[in-house]
N, C-alpha and C positions, 0 to 999 in steps of 0.2 A: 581569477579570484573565486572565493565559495562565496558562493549566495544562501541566504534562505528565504522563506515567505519572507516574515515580517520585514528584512531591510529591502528586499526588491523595488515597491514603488522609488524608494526614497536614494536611490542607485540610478534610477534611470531617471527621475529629477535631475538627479545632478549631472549625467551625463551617458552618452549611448553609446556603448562597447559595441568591437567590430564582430564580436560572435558571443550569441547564447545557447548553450547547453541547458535544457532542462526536461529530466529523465526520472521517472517513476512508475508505479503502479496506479497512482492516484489519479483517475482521470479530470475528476474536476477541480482540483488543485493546479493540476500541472495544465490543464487548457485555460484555466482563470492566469497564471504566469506568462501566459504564452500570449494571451489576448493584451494583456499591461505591456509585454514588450513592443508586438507587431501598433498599437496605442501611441505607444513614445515614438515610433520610425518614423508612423505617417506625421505623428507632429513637426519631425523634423523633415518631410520631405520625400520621404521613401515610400512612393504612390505607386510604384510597381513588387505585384508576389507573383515567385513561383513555386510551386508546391512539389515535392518529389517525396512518391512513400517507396523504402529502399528495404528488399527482403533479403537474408542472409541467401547466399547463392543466385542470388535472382538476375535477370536480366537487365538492371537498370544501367541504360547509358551515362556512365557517369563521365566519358567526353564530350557528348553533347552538354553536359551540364555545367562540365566547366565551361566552357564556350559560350555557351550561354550566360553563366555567370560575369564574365569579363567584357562581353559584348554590350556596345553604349546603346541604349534604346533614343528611338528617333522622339518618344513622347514624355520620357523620366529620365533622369541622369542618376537618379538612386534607385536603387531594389532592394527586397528583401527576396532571398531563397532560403526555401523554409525545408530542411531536408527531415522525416520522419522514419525511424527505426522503431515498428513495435517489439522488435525482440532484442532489442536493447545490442545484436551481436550485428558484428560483419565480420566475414573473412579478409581474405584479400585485399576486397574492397574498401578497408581502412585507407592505406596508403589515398587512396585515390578524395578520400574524406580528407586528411589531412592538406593535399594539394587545393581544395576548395577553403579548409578552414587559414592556410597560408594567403589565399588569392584574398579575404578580407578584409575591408577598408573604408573610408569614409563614405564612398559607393557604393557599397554593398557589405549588408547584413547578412549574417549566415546567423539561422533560428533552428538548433536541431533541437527534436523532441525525441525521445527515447523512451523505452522501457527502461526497468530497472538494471544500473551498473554494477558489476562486479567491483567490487574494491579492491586493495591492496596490492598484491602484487600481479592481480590479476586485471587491474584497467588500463582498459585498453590505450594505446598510444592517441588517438584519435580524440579521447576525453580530453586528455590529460594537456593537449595541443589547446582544443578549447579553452581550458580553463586558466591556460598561463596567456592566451593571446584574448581575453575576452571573462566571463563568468559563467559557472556550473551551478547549478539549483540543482538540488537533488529532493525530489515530494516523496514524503514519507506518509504513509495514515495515519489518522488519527488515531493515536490511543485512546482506548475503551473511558479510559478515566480525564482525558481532555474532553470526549467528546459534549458533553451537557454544558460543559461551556462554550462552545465552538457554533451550536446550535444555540444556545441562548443570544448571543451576540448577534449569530444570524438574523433570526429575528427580530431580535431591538434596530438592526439598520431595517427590516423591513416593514417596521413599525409597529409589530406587536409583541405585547406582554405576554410572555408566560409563567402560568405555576410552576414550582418542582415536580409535582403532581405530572402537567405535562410533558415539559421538558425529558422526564425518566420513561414514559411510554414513548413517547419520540424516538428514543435512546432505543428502546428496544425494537420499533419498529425499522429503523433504517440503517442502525448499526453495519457499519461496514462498504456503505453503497451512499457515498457523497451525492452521487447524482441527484440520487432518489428523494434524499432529506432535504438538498435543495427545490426539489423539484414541490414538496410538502410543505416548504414554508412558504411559495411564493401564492398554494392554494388557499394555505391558511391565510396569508398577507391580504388576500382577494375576498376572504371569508370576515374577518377581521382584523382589517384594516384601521388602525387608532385603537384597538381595541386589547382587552385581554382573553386569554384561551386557556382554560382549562382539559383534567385530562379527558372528562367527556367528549369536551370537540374535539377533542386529536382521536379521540376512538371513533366519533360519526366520520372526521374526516380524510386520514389516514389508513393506507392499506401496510401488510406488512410486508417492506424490503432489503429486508435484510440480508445481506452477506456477508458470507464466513471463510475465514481460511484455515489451513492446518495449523498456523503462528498461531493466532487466536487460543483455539485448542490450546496450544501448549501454556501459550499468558494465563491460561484459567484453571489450571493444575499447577503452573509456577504458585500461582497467588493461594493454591487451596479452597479456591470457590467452586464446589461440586456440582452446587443448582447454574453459575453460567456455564461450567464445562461440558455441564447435559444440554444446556441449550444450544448451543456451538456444536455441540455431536448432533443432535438434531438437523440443524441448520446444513451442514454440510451434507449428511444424509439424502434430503431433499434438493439438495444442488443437484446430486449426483456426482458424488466428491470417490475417489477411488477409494475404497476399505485400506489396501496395501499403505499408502501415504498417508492416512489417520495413523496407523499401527506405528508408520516410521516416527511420527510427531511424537506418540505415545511412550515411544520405547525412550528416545531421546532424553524426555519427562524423569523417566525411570533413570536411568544412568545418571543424569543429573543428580537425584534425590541419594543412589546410593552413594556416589563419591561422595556429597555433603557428607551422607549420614557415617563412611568411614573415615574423615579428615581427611579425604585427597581433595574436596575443590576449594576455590581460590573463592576466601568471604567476597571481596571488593565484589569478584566477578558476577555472584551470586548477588547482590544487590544491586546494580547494574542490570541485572537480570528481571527485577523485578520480582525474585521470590520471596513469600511471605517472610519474616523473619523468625515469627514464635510457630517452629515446627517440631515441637517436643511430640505432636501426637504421631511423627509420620516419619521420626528418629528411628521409631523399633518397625516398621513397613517389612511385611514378609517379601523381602525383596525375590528371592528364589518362587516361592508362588505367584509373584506378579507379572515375574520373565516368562513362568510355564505358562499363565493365563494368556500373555500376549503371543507366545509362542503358537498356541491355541488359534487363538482369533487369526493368527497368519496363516494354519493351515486352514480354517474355513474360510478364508478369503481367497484362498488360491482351490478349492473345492476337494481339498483333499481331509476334508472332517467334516462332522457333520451338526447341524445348529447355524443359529443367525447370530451371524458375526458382528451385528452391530450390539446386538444385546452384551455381549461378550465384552463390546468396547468401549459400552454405557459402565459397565461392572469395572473394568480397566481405568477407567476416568477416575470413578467416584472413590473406587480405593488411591489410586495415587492421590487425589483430595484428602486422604485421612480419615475417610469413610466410609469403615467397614461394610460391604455387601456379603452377598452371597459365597459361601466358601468355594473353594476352585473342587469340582468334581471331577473324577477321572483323572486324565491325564493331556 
C-alpha cells in the first residue's frame, strides 16, 4: 500500500506490516517515520535490529544477510533488518533485495530507507515488491508555502507561541533544512518554554540555515516572485551549488514560460505546476534575448567568456520574474 506522513501513526496502531519502504530527500521526516515504525516493532516484540547501509556496486554480503535474516536468535524470536540505500539505486543487487523483502514475516521486519525513487516506468522492481507485500512512504519537502504552518504547529507541541512576525523570520532562516528548524525550536522551547516569542527572539536566538535546491529556484520563477528567486540564487551560491545546474533549472523556467506564452503547454499542467496564473506581464518576455542571456552565462560557467556568471543569473532570474533588468549587451 502507499503510505503518507499523516495516516502512518494510525496504520501501524492498527496493525504492523511485514515490510516498510520509506524513501526521500527529507531527512528528518523520513528518520521521524522510521523511529514510529522501529516504535510499533519493539511494542510488539521485535527486540532485535540489524542495520545494513547498501551502496550501489558495493561490497555488501547480501548472503550473509539473508542468513542472517532467517536465522532464529537464541535471545528474540523477532527482528527487525533495517536495510539503508542513500542513493535510492541498486544494480543487480535488487534481485537479492527482493529475496529479503519475499523472506518477510511475522518474524521479521524488513525497514528499508532510501533516497529518492524514480517513479513510473522507472521503479524499480524491489520498490514495487515492497509496497504490494507491505507499505511505501515516500517524504517529500516541505513546500515554501506549508512551511509557516508546519513550524507553527511545531512549536504549539512544544509549547510555545509564536507571532507571524516570528514564524516568517524562522521561515527564512531554516527554510529548506528540517534539521535545523527543528533543532531552533527545541532552543527556542528551552528559551521559552509556556511562553510567547517574537521576531526579536528568533533574531537573538536563531542563526541562518537555510538550504536551497535548483527546484526551489525554479518554484520562485514558476510563481514570478523575483525578491525569493534572488534569494534562492544567493543561497545556492553560497552552498557552492554548480553554475551549470542553476543554468539547466533556469533554461527549463524559460521553455516552460515560452510554450505557455505560444499555446503549446498543457493549463492543468501549468497549475499543478504551481505557476502564477495572472502572467500578462511575462506573455510578451523577449524570449530569443533570454536564450542568448543564458546561452551567455553557460559559456562563463564553462570559462569560455568572460564576467561573473552569477551576476548574469541574478539578471536571468529577475527577468524570467517579469522584471525587466539590465538589457543583454553583446552577445
Amino acid at each position: 500500500m502507499k503510505l503518507q506522513l499523516d495516516n502512518l501513526i494510525a496504520q501501524l496502531e492498527q496493525r504492523l506490516l511485514p515490510v516498510y519502504l520509506i524513501s526521500g530527500d527529507e531527512p528528518l521526516q523520513a528518520g521521524e517515520a522510521a523511529d514510529g515504525v522501529r516504535a510499533a516493532a519493539r511494542a510488539r516484540g521485535y527486540t532485535e535490529r540489524e542495520v545494513h547501509f547498501i551502496e550501489r556496486g558495493g561490497a555488501a554480503s547480501w548472503e550473509d544477510i539473508l542468513q542472517s535474516a532467517q536465522s532464529l536468535s537464541l535471545f528474540a524470536s523477532r527482528r527487525i533488518v533495517e536495510i539503508r540505500i542513500p542513493s535510492g539505486k541498486l544494480g543487480n543487487e535488487g534481485a537479492m533485495l527482493l529475496r529479503l523483502i519475499e523472506a518477510a514475516g511475522e518474524d521479521l521486519l524488513v525497514l528499508i530507507l532510501s533516497g529518492r525513487i524514480e517513479g513510473g516506468a522507472k521503479t524499480p522492481a524491489w520498490a514495487l515488491a515492497a509496497e504490494e507485500r507491505g507499505a511505501w512512504l515516500a517524504v517529500w519537502p516541505i513546500e515554501a508555502g506549508r512551511l509557516p504552518g508546519w513550524l507553527k504547529g511545531r512549536l504549539k507541541v512544544a509549547g510555545v507561541e509564536a507571532t507571524d512576525e516570528a514564524i516568517a523570520l524562522l521561515v527564512a532562516r531554516t527554510e529548506g533544512n528540517l534539521l535545523a528548524a527543528r533543532q531552533e525550536i527545541d532552543r527556542l522551547a528551552l528559551l521559552y518554554a509556556g511562553g510567547r516569542v517574537g521576531a526579536t527572539d528568533v533574531a537573538g536566538s536563531v542563526g541562518d540555515s537555510t538550504r536551497f535546491t535548483v527546484f526551489n529556484l525554479g518554484d520562485a520563477v514558476a510563481a514570478a516572485d523575483a525578491a525569493r528567486a534572488l534569494r534562492v540564487l544567493t543561497g545556492l551560491r553560497s552552498e557552492g551549488e554548480e553554475a551549470v545546474l542553476v543554468i539547466w533549472a533556469l533554461l527549463r523556467e524559460l521553455r516552460g514560460l515560452e510554450a505557455e506564452a505560444s499555446g503549446r503547454s498543457d493549463p492543468a499542467a501549468m497549475r499543478q505546476r504551481g505557476w502564477a496564473p495572472p502572467r500578462a506581464r511575462r506573455a510578451a518576455l523577449p524570449f530569443a534575448e533570454l536564450t542568448r542571456r543564458a546561452a551567455r552565462a553557460d559559456r562563463m560557467a564553462k570559462g569560455a567568456a568572460r564576467g561573473e556568471v552569477w551576476d548574469e543569473l541574478a539578471l536571468l532570474a529577475t527577468e524570467l520574474c517579469g522584471v525587466r533588468a539590465l538589457p543583454l549587451q553583446g552577445t
